[in-house]
Structures are given as C-alpha cells and as structure tokens.
C-alpha positions in Angstrom: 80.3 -53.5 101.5 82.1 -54.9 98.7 81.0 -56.4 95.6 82.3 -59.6 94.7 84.2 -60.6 91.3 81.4 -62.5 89.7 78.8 -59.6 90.5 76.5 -61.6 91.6 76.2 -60.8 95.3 78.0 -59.0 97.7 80.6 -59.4 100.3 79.6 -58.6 103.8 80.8 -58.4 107.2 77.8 -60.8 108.9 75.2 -62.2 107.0 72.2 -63.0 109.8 69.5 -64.9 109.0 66.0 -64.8 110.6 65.0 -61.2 111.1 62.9 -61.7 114.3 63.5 -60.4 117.5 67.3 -61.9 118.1 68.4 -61.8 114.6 67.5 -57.7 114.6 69.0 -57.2 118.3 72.1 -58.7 116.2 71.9 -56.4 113.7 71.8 -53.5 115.7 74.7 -53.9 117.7 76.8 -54.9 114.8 75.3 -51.5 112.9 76.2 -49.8 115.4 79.8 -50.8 115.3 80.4 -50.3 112.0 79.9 -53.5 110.6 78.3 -54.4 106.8 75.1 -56.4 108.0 73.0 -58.5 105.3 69.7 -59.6 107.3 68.2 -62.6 104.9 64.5 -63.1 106.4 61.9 -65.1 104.7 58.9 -63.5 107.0 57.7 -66.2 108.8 57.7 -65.3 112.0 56.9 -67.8 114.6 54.4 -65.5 116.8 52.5 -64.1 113.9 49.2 -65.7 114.8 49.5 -63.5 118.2 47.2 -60.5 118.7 50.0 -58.6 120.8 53.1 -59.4 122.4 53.7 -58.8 126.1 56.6 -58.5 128.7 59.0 -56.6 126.4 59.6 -53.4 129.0 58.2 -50.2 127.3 56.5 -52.3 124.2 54.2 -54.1 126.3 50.9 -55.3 124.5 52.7 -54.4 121.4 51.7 -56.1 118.0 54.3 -58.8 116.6 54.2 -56.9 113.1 54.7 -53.4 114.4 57.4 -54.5 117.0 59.4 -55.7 113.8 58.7 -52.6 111.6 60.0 -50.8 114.2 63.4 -53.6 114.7 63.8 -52.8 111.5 63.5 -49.3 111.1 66.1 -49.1 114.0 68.8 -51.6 112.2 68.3 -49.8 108.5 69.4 -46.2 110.4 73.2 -48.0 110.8 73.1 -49.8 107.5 72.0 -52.7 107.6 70.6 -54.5 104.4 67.3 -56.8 103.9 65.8 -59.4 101.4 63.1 -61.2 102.2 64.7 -64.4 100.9 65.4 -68.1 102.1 68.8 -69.0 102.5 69.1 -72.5 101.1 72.7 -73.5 101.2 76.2 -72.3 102.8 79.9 -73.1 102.2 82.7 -72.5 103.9 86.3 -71.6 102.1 89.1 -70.5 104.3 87.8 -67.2 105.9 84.2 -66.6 104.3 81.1 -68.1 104.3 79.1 -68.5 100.5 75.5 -68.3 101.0 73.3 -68.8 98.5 69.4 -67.4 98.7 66.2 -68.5 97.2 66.3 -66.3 94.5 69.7 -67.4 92.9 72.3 -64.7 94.4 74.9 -65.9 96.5 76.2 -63.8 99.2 79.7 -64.0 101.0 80.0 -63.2 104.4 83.3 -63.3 107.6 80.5 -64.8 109.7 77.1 -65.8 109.6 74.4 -65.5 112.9 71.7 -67.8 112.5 68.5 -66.8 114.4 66.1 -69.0 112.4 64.2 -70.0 116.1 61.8 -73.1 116.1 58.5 -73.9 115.2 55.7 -75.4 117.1 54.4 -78.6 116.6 50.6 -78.5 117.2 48.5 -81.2 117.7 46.5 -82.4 115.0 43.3 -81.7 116.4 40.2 -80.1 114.8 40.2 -76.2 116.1 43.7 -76.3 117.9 45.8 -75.0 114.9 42.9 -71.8 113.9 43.0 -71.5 117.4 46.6 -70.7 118.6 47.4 -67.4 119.8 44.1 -66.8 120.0 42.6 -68.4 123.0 45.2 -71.4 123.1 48.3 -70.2 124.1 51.9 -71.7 124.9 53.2 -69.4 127.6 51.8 -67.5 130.4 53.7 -64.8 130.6 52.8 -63.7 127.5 49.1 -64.1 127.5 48.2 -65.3 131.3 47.3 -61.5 132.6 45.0 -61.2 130.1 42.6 -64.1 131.0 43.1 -63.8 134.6 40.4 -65.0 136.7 38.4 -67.0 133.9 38.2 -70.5 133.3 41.1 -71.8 132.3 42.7 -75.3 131.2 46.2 -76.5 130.6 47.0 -79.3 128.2 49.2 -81.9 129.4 50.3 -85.5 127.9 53.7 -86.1 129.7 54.7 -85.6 133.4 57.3 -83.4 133.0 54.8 -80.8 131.7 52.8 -80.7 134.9 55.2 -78.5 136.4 53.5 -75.8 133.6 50.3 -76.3 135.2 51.7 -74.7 138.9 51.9 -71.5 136.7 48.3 -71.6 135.5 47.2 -72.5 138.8 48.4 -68.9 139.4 45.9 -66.9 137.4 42.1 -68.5 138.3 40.6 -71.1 140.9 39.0 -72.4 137.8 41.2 -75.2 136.2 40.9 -78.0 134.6 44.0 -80.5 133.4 43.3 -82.3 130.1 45.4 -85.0 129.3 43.7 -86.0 126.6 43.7 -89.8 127.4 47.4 -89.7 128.6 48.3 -91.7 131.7 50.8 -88.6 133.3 49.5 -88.8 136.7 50.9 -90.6 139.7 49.0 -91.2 142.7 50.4 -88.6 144.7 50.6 -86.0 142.2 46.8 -86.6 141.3 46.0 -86.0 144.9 48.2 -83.0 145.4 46.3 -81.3 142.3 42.7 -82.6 143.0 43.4 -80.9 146.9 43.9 -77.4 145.5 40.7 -77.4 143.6 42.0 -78.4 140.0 40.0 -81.2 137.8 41.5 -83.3 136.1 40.0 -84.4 132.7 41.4 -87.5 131.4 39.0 -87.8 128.0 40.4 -87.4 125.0 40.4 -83.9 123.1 38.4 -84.5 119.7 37.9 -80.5 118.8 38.0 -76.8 120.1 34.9 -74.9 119.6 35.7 -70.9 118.9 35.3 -68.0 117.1 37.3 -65.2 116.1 37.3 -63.3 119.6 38.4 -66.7 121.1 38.1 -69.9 122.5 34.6 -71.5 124.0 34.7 -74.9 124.9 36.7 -78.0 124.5 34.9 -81.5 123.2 36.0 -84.5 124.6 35.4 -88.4 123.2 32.5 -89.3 125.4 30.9 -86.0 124.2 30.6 -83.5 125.9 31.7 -80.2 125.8 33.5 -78.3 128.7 33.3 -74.5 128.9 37.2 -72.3 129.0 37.9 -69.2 128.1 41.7 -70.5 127.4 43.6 -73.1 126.8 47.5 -73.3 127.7 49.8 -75.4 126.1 53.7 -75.8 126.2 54.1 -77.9 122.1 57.4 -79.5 121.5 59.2 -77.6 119.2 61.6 -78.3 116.1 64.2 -76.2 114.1 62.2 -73.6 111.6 65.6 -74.0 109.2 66.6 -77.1 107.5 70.7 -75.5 107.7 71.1 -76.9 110.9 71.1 -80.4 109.6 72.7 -78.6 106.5 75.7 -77.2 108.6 75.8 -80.5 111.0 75.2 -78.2 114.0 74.8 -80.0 117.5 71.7 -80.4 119.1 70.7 -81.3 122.0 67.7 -83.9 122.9 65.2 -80.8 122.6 66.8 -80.2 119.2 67.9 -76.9 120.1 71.4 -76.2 118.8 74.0 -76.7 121.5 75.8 -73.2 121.7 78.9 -72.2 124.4 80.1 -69.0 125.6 84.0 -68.5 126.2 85.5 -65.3 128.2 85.0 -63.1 124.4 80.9 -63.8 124.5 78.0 -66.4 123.6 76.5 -67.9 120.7 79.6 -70.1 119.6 78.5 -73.3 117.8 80.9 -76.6 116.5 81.1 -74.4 113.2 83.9 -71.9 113.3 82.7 -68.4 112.4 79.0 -69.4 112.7 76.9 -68.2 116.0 73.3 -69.1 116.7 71.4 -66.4 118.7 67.1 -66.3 120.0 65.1 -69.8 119.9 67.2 -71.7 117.8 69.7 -71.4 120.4 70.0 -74.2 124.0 71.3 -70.9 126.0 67.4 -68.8 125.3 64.2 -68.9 126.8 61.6 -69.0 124.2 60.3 -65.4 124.8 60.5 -61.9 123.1 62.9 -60.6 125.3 64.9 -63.6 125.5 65.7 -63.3 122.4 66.3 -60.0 122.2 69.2 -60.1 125.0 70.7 -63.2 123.7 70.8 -61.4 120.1 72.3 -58.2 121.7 74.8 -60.5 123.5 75.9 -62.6 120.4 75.9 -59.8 117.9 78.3 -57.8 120.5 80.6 -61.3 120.5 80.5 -61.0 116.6 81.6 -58.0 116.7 84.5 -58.8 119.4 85.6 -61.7 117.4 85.7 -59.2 114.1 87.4 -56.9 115.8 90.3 -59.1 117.4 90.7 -60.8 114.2 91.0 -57.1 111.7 93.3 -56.0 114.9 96.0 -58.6 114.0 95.2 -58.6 110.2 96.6 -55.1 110.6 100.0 -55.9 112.7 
C-alpha cells in the first residue's frame, strides 16, 4: 500500500465495496495473493433482520452478524483494510480509479469490485416490514426447513411468481395463495392448484398480526383473519448503491447489472477495470452462498487481470 501525494488517502491494489458475503469472498482470494485490498462497507447488510442463515455447508443455521465477524476475521489475516464508510463518488483517470468516501478521504485504486447487492422492496402493508425475516420470508431454502409441516402461505401478485408457490407446496399440505386482490390466475392454473389441496385467497392483505417469536395470522379486507405460521414472499428488488447509475453500469429489466465472463473469469461490466460480484450482479442467485462463489470467482479474475497486466508492465 502506497500513500498518495496529497496524503489524504491511499493507493490500493482493489478497492471493494460492500463487505457482505461476495464482497469478503473477494477479499480473500485477492489477500491471499498478495494484493493491497480496501473493503469500504457501510454495514447495511441486506439479511440483517434474519435470525440465522442456512445452506452455507459447515455454517448452517449460522447468524448473519457472526458469519461476517468471522468473513472478516479471515480477510484482516492477509491484509485487507476496512472503513465502515459510504462510497459516494468514483473517477476514472487513465489506470486508477478515485473514490471518494463519506467521510471526505478519497482513495485510489487499479480496480474497483462492487458487491453493493440489492435491496428488497416490501410491500407497504401494516406488519409486513416488522415482520420480515421473521415469519415472512423471501426464499425457501433459507427458511422453508424450519416451518416444515405448518401452515403456510405464499404471496403472489403476478403470474410469473406462481412458479414459487410449487416450492412451498413442498414443505406442508397446508397452503394458502394470497394474491391480495390480483387477478394472476388463469383458469387452468386455478384448477391445477385448487386439485392438489392449495386455497387460494384472492382478498386483499390489509395487516399481519405477530409477535416477536413470529407470524400469527394474515387480515384480509372483508375481515377476517386467517391463521399461518409463515408467510413466503419473492419482493422485487432494486440496486442498494446509487453508483450504478453513478458509473452508467448496464442493467438488465430486473435492474441487476449486466456482467460477462471471457476465457480470464466473470464479473466484467461495460466499465473497464470495474467488476460487480454477489446480488448486484445478473450472473448470482440471491443466496449466501451464491454470493460467496461468485465473489471467490471474480476476486480470482481480479487478480488474473492484475497479474497479466504487472507481467507486461515488467517486460
């Protein structure tokens, strides 16, 4: 690590900011190989309202805080630098990046790996928001095991979301499809469901009724209340960092950033020298260890594309 002229920053290999899952996975490969690592995080993490985190072999069940205590503690051993800091705005001039961070330093960087992921967009209903990650939950494989067999429902207001219920249907007999007054049912997909058992509850939602261990019931409009134990729901989604826009990054019609892989790795984005790794990224699942592989995969491409670059610097 070198400091720069005007002392206020420093000059680093890879700047990566978001220091979640992907964005540490990053950080340890390029640690590993040698590489001056600033990870810029502003500790927001998208699963924090989660109890514990599951499918992440040998850290199953794991809390979301202790799983990045731990990412962290792993990354520090090669290295690797943190601020808990925003990073609000980044140039480009010839072969470095100039970041600039909430707390007025400015950082220069060879390449930047933003892992920033997404954030959920919940609807505005009374007891859905205290709710999440707490007896409303987005994704089966991360809670489903754990309220197997109980009464379940699974929110859906567009068709191509009834292709989430088929996992649900999975875990209990008992299921009920709210569509909270949304017309997604044709008639033959209606009679499919209503043949395996599932109701289908086209009220609208007006609240969720629970308490700290949980959702209890669900109101509806014509008032009354129907009895679950959870409630799964798959929200649209939208960039967590405004540098996307910032950077002019391409997205695609989920507003995921539109990355590519070439025969030297993955993460590649329209901006030379900038890779996008984890849920910000078109190429990952939105999962733990999704993100983890597809931040091990891009940080080993960073590295690559550092290495190839310092090997004909030195011809």
């Amino acid at each position: 690590m070198q400091t720069t002229d005007d002392g206020n920053g420093s000059d680093y290999d890879v700047l990566i900011i978001g220091g979640g899952p992907a964005g540490l996975s990053a950080a340890l490969q390029l640690g590993r190989s040698l590489r001056s690592v600033l990870i810029c995080d502003n500790n927001e993490p998208r699963n924090e309202p989660a109890v514990e985190a599951h499918g992440y072999l040998t850290r199953d069940g794991i809390p979301p805080q202790k799983l990045r205590r731990l990412g962290r503690e792993e990354v520090a051993k090669y290295g690797c630098e943190f601020q808990e800091s925003q990073v609000t705005d980044i140039t480009r001039d010839e072969d470095r990046f100039t970041s600039t961070l909430d707390t007025d330093v400015t950082v220069t960087s060879r390449k930047i790996v933003l892992a920033t992921g997404v954030s959920d967009m919940l609807p505005d209903t009374d007891g859905f928001e205290e709710l999440w990650g707490n007896g409303v939950y987005h994704c089966p494989y991360c809670h489903g095991y754990e309220v197997r067999d109980k009464p379940l429902g699974v929110l859906v207001t567009a068709p191509e979301q009834l292709e989430h219920t088929k996992l649900i249907y999975n875990l209990s007999t008992d299921l009920v499809v709210f569509t909270n007054g949304q017309d997604v049912f044709d008639e033959e997909t209606r009679s499919e469901f209503v043949e395996r058992g599932i109701e289908i509850e086209g009220e609208p939602i007006t609240a969720l009724n629970g308490t700290d261990d949980g959702l209890e019931s669900i109101s509806l409009a014509d008032g009354r209340n129907v009895s679950r134990h959870a409630l799964f729901y798959a929200p649209p989604t939208q960039q967590h960092s405004n540098l996307v826009n910032q950077l002019g990054l391409q997205v695609n019609e989920s507003g995921l950033v539109e990355t590519t892989q070439s025969q030297y790795g993955t993460g590649f984005t329209s901006v030379d020298g900038l890779f996008v790794a984890g849920d910000a990224s078109s190429e990952s699942a939105l999962s733990i260890p999704c993100a983890v592989a597809d931040g091990s995969m891009v940080g080993g491409t960073v590295n690559l594309e550092l290495s190839r670059e310092t090997f004909e610097e030195r011809w």
